[in-house]
C-alpha positions as CSV (number, residue, x, y, z in Angstrom):
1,X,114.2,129.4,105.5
2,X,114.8,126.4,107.8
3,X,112.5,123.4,106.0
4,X,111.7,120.8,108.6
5,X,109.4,117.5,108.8
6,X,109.4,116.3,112.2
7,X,107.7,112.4,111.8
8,X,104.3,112.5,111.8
9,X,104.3,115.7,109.2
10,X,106.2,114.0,107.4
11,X,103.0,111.5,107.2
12,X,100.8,114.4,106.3
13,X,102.7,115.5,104.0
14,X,102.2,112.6,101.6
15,X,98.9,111.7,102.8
16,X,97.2,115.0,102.4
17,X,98.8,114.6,98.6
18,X,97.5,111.4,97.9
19,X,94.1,113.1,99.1
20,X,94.7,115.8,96.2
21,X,95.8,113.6,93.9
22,X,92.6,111.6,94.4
23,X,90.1,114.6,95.2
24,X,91.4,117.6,92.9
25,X,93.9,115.7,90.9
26,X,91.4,115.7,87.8
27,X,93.8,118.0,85.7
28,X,96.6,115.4,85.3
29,X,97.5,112.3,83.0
30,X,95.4,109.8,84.8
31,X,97.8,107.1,84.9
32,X,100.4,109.7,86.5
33,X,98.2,110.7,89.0
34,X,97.2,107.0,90.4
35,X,100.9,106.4,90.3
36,X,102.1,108.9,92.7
37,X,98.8,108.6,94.9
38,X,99.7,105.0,95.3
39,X,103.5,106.2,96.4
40,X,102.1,108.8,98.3
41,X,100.0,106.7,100.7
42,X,102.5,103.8,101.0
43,X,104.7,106.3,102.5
44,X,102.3,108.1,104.6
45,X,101.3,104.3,106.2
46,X,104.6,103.3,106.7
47,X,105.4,106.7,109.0
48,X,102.2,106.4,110.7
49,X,103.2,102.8,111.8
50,X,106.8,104.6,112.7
51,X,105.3,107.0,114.4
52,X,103.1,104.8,116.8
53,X,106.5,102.7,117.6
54,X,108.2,105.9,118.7
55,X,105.3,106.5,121.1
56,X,106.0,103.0,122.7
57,X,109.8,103.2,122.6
58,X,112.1,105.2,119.5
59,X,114.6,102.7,119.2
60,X,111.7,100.3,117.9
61,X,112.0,102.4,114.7
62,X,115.0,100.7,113.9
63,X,115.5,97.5,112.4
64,X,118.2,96.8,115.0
65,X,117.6,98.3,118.1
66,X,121.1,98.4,119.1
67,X,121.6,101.1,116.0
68,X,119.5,103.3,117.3
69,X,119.7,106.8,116.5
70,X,121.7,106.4,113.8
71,X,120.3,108.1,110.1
72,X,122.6,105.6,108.4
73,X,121.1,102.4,109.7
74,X,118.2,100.7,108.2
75,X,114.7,101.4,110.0
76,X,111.7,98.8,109.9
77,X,109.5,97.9,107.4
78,X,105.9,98.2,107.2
79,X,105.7,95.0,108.2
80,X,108.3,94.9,111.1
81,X,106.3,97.8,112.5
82,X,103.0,96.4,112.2
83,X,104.9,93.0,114.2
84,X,106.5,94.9,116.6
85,X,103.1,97.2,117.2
86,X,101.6,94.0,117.5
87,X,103.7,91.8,120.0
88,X,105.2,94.9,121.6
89,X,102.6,97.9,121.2
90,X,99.6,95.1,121.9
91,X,97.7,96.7,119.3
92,X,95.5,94.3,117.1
93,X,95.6,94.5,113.5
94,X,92.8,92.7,111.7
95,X,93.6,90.2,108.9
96,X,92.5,92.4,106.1
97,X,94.3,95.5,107.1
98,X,97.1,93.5,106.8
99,X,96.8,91.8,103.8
100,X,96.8,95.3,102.7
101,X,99.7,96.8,104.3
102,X,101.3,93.6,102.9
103,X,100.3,94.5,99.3
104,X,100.4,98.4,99.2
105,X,103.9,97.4,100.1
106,X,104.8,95.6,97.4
107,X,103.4,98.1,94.8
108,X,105.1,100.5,95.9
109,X,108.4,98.6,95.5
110,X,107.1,97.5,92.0
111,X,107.0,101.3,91.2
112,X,110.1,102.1,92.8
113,X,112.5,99.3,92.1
114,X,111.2,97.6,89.0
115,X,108.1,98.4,86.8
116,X,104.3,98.2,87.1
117,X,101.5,97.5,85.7
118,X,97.6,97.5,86.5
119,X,94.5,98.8,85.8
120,X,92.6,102.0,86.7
121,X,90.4,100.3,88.6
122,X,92.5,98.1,90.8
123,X,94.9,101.5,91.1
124,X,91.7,103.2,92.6
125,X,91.1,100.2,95.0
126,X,94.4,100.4,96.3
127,X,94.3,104.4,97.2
128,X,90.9,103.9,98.2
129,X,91.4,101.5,100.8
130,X,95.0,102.9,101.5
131,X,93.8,106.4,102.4
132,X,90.6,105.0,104.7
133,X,93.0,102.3,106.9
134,X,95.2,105.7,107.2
135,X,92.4,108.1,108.5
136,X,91.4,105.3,110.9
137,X,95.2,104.4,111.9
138,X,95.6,108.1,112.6
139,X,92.3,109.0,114.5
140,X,92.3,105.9,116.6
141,X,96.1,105.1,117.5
142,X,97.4,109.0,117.2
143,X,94.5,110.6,118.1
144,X,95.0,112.8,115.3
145,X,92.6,113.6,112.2
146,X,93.4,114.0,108.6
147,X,89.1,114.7,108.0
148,X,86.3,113.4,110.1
149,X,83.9,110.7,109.1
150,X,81.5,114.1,108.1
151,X,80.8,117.6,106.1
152,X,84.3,118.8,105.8
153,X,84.3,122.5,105.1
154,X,86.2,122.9,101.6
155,X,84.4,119.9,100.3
156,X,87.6,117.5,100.2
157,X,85.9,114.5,102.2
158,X,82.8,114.7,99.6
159,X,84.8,115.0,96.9
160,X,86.9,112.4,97.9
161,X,84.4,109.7,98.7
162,X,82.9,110.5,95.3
163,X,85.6,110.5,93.1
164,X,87.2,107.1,94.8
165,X,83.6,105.0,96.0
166,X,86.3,102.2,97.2
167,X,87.4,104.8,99.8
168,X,84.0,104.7,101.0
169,X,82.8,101.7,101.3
170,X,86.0,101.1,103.5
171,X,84.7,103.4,105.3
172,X,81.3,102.0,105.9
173,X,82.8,98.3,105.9
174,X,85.3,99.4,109.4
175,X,82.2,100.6,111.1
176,X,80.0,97.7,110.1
177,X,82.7,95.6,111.9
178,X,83.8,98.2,114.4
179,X,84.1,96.2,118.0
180,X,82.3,98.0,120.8
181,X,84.3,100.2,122.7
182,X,83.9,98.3,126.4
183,X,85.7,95.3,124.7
184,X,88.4,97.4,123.7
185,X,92.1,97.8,125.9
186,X,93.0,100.9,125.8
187,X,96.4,102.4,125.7
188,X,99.0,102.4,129.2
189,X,100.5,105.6,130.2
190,X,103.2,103.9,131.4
191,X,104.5,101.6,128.6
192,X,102.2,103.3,125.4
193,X,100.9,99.9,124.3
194,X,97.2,99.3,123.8
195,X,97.0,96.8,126.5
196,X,95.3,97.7,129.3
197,X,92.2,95.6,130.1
198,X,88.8,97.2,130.2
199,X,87.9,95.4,133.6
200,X,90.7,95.5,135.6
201,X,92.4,98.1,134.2
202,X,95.7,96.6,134.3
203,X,98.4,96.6,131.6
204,X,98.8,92.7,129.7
205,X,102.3,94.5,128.4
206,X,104.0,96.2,131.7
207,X,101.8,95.0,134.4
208,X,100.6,98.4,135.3
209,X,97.5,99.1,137.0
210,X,95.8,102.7,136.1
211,X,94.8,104.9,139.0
212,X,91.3,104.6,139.0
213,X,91.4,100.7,139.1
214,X,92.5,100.6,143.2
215,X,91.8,102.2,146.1
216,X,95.1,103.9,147.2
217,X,93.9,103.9,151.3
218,X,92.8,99.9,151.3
219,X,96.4,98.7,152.8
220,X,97.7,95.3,151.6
């Protein structure tokens, strides 16, 4: 049997376990549990970020560019990706997703590299919010759905909000503060970066003007 994660199931993979971990995970050693849910969404973030870089261009996945596609060199950290999504993908990240990109990232090294220590409830905090900026990440930059804002049919979301309430207030905090949509660029065909102006249509990245934004029979 041929096991393969291509990058973006790779993401699911440890996001939908953080999501057990967090809605079903009632059966193991609490501190255990927060532990690897932590890990788990840390790493689910970080390939979501990768995975909107590959969109724009793959070699942006590595640290150097010139490396690219080679496995043995280093590829960017969370927060290379989130610079690079930023000056290159023209995607704006708000201050307090990035404070906590910036600190998910360092508990996980904590965990990995060193030791750590903290308390239940700042451990739920972390997975709470973690798990929300991923669901939103996903949906909005991926177009692609982990559960929707709603009833989900095996009772995950439900369970989830309940069992971790920082998870949803996130939730109801991003669409308190949720920008309305005619403001919004939206993404270029041409260049993938989530520049093109909502007037005029054209790209702030590549320059690019989408097809609906001139009149192909006015000559110049």
């Amino acid at each position: 049997m041929d096991i393969e994660f291509d990058l973006l199931g790779n993401a699911d993979d440890s996001i939908e376990r953080s999501i057990e971990l967090i809605a079903w995970g009632d059966q193991q050693h609490e501190a255990r549990r927060l532990k690897q849910a932590v890990q788990a969404i840390a790493h689910g973030i970080e390939l979501l970020l990768k995975e909107r870089l590959k969109r724009v261009h793959p070699a942006l996945i590595w640290e150097n560019v010139d490396k690219y596609p080679s496995l043995s060199a280093r590829t960017v950290t969370t927060e290379g990706a989130v610079a690079r999504l930023s000056s290159i993908g023209g995607i704006r990240f708000v201050e307090r997703d990035i404070a906590l990109l910036r600190s998910l990232r360092a508990t996980r090294n904590a965990i990995e590299h060193y030791a750590w220590t903290t308390t239940k409830a700042e451990a739920d905090a972390i997975v709470g919010r973690g798990l929300e900026f991923a669901f939103h990440f996903a949906r909005t930059e991926l177009d692609h759905e982990y559960m929707d804002y709603g009833a989900h049919k095996d009772g995950t979301y439900s369970t989830l909000a309940v069992s971790n309430p920082h998870f949803e207030n996130a939730v109801t905090l991003r669409m308190a503060l949720a920008p309305t949509t005619e403001s919004e660029p939206s993404v270029c065909p041409v260049c993938r970066a989530r520049a093109v102006d909502p007037i005029s249509k054209g790209c702030r990245m590549c320059g690019h003007w989408q097809a609906d934004s001139y009149d192909d029979d006015v000559p110049f």
